[in-house]
Every structure is written in C-alpha cells, then in structure tokens.
N, C-alpha and C positions, 0 to 999 in steps of 0.2 A: 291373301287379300284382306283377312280380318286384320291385319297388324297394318298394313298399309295408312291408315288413317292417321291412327297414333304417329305413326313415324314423320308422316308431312307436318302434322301439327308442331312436332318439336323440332322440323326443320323450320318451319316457316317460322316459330318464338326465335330461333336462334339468328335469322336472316334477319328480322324486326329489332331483334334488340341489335344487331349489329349495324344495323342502319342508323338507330335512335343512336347509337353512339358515337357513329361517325358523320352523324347534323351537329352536337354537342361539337365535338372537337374543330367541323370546321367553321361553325359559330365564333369560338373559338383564336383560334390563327388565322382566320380573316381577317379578323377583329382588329389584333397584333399587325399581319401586314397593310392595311388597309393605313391604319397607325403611323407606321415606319415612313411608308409613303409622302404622309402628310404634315411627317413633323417638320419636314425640310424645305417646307413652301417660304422660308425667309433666305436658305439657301440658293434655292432657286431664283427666287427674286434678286439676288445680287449678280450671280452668276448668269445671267440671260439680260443684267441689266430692264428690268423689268418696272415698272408703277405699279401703285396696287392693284387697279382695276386688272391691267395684263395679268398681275400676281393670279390674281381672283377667275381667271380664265383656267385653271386646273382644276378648281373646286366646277367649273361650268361644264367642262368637258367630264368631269367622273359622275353629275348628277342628271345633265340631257339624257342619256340612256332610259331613265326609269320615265319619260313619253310613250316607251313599250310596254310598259310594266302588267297592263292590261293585256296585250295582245302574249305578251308570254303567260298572262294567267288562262290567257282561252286556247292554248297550247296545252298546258300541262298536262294534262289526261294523256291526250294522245301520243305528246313524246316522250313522258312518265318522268315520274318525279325524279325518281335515282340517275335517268339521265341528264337530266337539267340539272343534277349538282354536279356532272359529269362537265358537262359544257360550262357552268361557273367557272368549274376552278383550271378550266382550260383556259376558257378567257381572262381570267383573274393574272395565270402563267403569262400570257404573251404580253398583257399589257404592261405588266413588272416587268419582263426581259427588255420591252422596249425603251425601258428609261434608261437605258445603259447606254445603247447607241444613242440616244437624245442628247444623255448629260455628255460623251466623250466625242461627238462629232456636235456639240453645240445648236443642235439645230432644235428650238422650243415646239416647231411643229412635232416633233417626234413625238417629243414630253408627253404635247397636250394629247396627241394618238393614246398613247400609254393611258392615259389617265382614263381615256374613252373606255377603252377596252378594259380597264378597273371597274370602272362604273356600270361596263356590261356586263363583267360577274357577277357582281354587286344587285344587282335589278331582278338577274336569272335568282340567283342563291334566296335573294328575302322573299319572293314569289313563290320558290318552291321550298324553302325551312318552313317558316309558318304553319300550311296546313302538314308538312311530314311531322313537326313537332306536336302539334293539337292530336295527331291519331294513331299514331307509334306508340301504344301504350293505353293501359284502360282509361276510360273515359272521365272517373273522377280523379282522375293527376294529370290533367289537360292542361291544368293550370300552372301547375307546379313544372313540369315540363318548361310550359314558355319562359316562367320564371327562372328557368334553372337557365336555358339557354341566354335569355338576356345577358342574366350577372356574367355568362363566361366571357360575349363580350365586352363588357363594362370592365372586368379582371385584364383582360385580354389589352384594353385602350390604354392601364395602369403599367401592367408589368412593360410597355414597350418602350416609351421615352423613357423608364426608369432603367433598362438593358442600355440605352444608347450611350450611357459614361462610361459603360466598361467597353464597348463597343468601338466608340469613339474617344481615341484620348484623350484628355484636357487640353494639351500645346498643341494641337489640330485646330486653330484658332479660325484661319481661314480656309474660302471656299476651297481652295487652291490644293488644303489639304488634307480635304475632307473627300474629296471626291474618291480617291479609290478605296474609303470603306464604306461609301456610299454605293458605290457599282460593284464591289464584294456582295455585301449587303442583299443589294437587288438580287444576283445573282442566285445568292440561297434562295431564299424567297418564292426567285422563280422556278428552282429545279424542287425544292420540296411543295409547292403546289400543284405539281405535277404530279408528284408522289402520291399525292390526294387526290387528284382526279384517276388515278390508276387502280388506287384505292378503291371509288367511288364504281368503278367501273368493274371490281371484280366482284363487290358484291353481288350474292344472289338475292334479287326482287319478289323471289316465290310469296306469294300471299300478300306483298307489300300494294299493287296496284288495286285488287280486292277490297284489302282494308280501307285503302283512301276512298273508294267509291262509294261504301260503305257510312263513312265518317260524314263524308259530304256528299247527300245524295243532290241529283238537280233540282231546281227552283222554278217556279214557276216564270218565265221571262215576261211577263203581259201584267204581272202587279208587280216586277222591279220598274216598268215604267212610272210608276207615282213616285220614285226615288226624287226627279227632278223638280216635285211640288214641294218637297221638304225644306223649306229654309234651313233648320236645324244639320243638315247634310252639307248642302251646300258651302253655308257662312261655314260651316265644320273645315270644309275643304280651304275655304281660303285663309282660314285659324292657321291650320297645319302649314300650310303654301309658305304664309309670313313667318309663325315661331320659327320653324325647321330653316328657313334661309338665315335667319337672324342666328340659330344657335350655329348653324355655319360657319356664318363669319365673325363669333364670339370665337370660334376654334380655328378658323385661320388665320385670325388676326391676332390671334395672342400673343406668340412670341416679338411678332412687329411693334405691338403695345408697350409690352412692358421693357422691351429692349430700347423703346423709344425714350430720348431727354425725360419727357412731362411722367412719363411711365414708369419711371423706375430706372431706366438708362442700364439694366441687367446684362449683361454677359450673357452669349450664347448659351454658353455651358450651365450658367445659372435659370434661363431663361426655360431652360430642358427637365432641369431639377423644379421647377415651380408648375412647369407644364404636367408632369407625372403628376401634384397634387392637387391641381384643376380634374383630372382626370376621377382619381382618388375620391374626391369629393362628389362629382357627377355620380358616380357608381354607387355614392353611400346615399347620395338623393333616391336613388333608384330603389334601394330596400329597404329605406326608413318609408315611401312611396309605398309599398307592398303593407307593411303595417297597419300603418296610418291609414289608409282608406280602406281599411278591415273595420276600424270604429268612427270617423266623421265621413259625409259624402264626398267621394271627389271631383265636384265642381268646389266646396268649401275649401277643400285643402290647395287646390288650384288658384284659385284667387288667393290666398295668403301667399302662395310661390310667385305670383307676378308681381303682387306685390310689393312681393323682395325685392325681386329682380329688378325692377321700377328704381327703387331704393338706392340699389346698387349701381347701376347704370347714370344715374346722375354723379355719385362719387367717380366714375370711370369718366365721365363727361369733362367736371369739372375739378376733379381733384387731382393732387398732385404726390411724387411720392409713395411713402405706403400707406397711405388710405389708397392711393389708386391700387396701386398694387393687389391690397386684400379685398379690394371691391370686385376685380376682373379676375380675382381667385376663384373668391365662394360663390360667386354667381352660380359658378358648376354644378352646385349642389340642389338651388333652385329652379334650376330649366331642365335637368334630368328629365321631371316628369311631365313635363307639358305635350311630347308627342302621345305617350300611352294612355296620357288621361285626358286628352282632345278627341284621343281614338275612343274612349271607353265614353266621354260626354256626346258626340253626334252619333254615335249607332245605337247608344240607351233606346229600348223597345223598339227597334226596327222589326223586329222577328225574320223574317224570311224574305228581307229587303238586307240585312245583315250582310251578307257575300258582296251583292254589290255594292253597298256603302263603304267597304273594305278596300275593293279595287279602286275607287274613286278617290278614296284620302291617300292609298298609295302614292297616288302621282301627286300629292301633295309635296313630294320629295323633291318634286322639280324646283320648290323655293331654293334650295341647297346649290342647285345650279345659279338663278337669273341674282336672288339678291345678293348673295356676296359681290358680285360682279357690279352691280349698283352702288353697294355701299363704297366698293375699291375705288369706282371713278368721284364718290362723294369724299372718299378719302384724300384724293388727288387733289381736289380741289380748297378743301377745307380742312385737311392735317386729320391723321387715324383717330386724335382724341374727340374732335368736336362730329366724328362721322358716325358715334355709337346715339344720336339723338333717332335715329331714323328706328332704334331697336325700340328706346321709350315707347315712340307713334304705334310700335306695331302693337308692344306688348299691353299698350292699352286699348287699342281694337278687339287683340283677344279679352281682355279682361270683361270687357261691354258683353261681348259673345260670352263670356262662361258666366256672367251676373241672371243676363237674359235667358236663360237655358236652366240653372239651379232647380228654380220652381218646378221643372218639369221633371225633376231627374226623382226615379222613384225606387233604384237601387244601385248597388255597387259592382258593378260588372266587373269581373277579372280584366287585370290590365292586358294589353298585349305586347309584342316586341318594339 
C-alpha cells in the first residue's frame, strides 16, 4: 500500500502528458483539415453553380454551430473533457465523409450538412482544448502551452494549401478534374480523424478530470451577473462578432479576389501558391504578436494593426493589379492578432467575471457565420472588389472600441487561442 501512491502519481504524469499531446496534435491536423476543406470554396462555387452569397453559405453552415458553444461549455464537466474531444473529432469524421456524397451526387444540401457537422467539431474541440491546454501541465507554462497550441495551428493553415500542388496536379485545371483528388482527399481525412477520436478515446483520463476541477474551481454565479453592466464586455463582444466575420470573409474570398480581372486575374494553381503565403504571414502576425506585447500595451499595438489593415483594405478596394494583390496578401499579417488581443482588451481586470466574459466572446464566432454571407450578397450586387468597404466600416468600429478602452488597460494579459 506504501508504494501505491507513487505508482498512480506517475500513471496519472504519464495519462496528462499523453493527453497534452494529443490536444497539440489535434490542434494541429484540425487545423490542416479544417484548411483543406476551405481552400475549395471557389471550387465549389463553380461546381454547384453558386453566387457568392450562396458561396458564403458554407462559411454560415461551419460557424452557426458555435450558438452552442455555451451550452457545450456548461456540459464539460459532466461529459469530461477527453470525451468531447472524443465527440469532436467524430463529428469533424462525418462531416468530411459527407462532402463526398455531396460533391459526387451534386447535391449542395449535402455539402452545407458536411460543413455543419465541421463546425460542430470545430465548437466541441475549442470549448474543451482551451481549458485542457491552460491545466495539463504546471501552472506557470499556462501560457506558453496556448502559445504553443495556437502556432501548431497557424503551421497547420501554412503547410496545407502548400501540400495541395503535389496533391493536386497542375493540368487539373478544371472542376471536372479535380474532383476525384478532392473526394480521395476527403476520404483520408475522414478515416484518419477517426483514428483520432480512437485515439482520444483510449486514452486513460485517471487524474485528468481532478486536475481540471482543480484548475477551474466554480465561480460565484450571482457577481457574473454584473457581467451585463460592462460596456467594455459587451462592445468586446460585438468587436469580436464584426473582426472575426470580416477576417472570414478576407479568407473565403481570397482566392475569388485575386483570380478575379481587377485582382490579379491569377490561375487557380497560382491563386493556391499565394493563398499558402496569406497564411504564412497571418501565423508570422501571430508570434511577432507574442513579443511585441511583451514590451508596448496591446491595445497600442492593436490600433497600429487596424490601422494597417485600414491602409490595406483601400488598396484592395480600389486598386488594381499587384498593389491589389500585395494589399489582400499582407493584410494576413495584420488581423492575425485582432481576435486574441480583443480577447485579452475586454476581460483586462474582470477577476472572477473572467470564465464568463470568455463564453460570451466565444460566440462572438458566430460573425464567421452571418457576415460573410452579408458581404457575398453585397458582392453580388456590387462586384467582390468594391464589397471589402463594409470591412473598412467594421474595422473602424473596432478601432473607436480599442482608442476608448487603452486608458483603462493597466496590464498585459497573456494572449489566448
């Protein structure tokens, strides 16, 4: 019985570290398929004969999901974290297997199903990585943890349009024939995300449910209601709501952009290769982001990034060419940080209003659904180039919102996912 103790201890180090490493990995190759998925929304669009707005109905159907994102965080406890990454990447499987019958029996309703059920792995998975990331591990590399997870999938978004040329061959010009290494494609995808929830599922959880309860004890629910007196929260939430839609449909619209006359008139194939260093650039926003607000506050460094982005978005507006081109590139590099440091400017000194000010900018996600779908039908109407003015309007709302907020900001909170 004396040895008993020691032995659970370095079972249960060996269960924790093996869990921390399989949130990393499916951080990860989510990341990658979630990617794959999405780089084909100009494919799809031609192939279902589709406008943008319709286009933009994939991006609506993968991000409605996180409306739950709440009710799966007041779940977690009880159906434990290891299982909900069990149920992610189950649901991640079906929705990839379903684009197969979609794409090969033409039916778009299928598609947008598939996408739903992307979007409900997608909602379960960031609900329960987060807090398994913040408490797998001692408490001052909390940070470094998220950190680490982020970049894999920032890496993860790079290495995937960059696989699709050896993937996809070059004289695969059209939809026509493209599709059966598209429905390959799916295929793996969905049978190794399976692999991953088999994975997930053989883990053993000994000490893991412990830990979490541990990490995050409960809160007092009777002073989160002063959550809704917070302007700082709220406008937080509709910051998130607008950037996050708009950097959506910066990413679904790219390839349409620059393939377009005004845009660069790009070849798919070329269109793939520039898409990889949009990505490339977003991810290098991301950890010059980690530095940098190590030494100025990150509302200052925030305002310099809208800035840009401001900058840029006009060249994308009204320019032609490659200035459009390099304008709708580097943008990627500037809006990186706008979700983690919107997250770290409205919950600055919450204390123990913190958890729920978290679940609340969550569903801030839902922008990623409603406005692409907005901008698509303002694209319809008035051509892809002159429908990025609606991003200007937003990202000077946020800008007003992080000027108005600075004063109050009285330290540098570690960024989050």
């Amino acid at each position: 019985m004396e040895n008993a103790e020691p032995v659970y201890n370095r079972f249960s180090f060996r269960s924790t570290t093996s869990m921390l490493w399989t949130v990393y990995f499916i951080s990860f190759f989510c990341g990658m398929a979630q990617c794959f998925e999405n780089v084909f929304l100009p494919e799809f669009k031609e192939f279902f004969h589709l406008g943008y707005q319709e286009q933009m109905y994939t991006m609506f159907a993968k991000n409605i999901p996180f409306l739950f994102a709440c009710f799966v965080g007041s779940k977690l406890a009880i159906v434990g974290y290891k299982r909900c990454l069990t149920i992610a990447m189950l649901l991640y499987a079906a929705g990839t297997l379903l684009l197969i019958p979609g794409l090969s029996q033409g039916r778009y309703e299928l598609l947008l199903l598939g996408f739903f059920l992307i979007g409900s792995g997608f909602t379960v998975q960031i609900v329960a990585m987060n807090p398994l990331l913040s408490a797998l591990g001692p408490l001052d590399g909390k940070s470094s943890r998220l950190n680490f997870g982020n970049a894999l999938g920032a890496i993860a978004q790079i290495i995937a349009p960059a696989t699709l040329s050896f993937i996809i061959p070059a004289a695969a010009i059209s939809v026509a024939d493209k599709l059966p290494y598209m429905r390959s494609l799916f295929q793996v995808l969905g049978f190794l995300l399976i692999v991953l929830a088999l994975v997930t599922l053989s883990l053993n959880d000994a000490g893991i449910q412990s830990k979490m309860e541990a990490s995050f004890p409960s809160e007092n629910t009777d002073s989160q209601k002063s959550l809704w007196h917070r302007p700082k929260v709220i406008l937080g939430f509709i910051s998130v709501f607008l950037a996050l839609g708009i950097e959506a449909s910066l990413f679904g619209f790219f390839r349409n952009y620059v393939e377009s006359p005004g845009g660069g008139g790009l070849s798919a194939h070329q269109s793939e290769r520039l898409f990889t260093l949009y990505f490339l650039l977003f991810a290098l926003g991301r950890v010059a982001a980690s530095w940098i607000q190590t030494r100025i506050r990150p509302s200052v460094h925030m305002a310099i990034n809208l800035l840009a982005a401001i900058l840029c978005l006009f060249f994308v507006v009204f320019g032609k060419g490659y200035i459009a081109l390099v304008a709708i590139t580097i943008i990627g590099f500037f809006i990186s940080i706008f979700y983690p440091t919107l997250y770290a400017v409205a919950t600055e000194g919450l204390g123990n209003l913190t958890g729920r000010a978290s679940g609340l900018l969550t569903l801030g996600f839902l922008g990623c659904a409603i406005i692409p779908v907005l901008q698509g039908r303002f694209a319809d109407s008035v051509g892809i180039h002159h429908s990025y003015v609606a991003a200007i309007l937003v990202y000077s709302f946020v800008f007003v919102y992080v000027l108005r907020n600075a004063s109050t900001e009285t330290e540098r909170p570690p960024l989050p996912i």
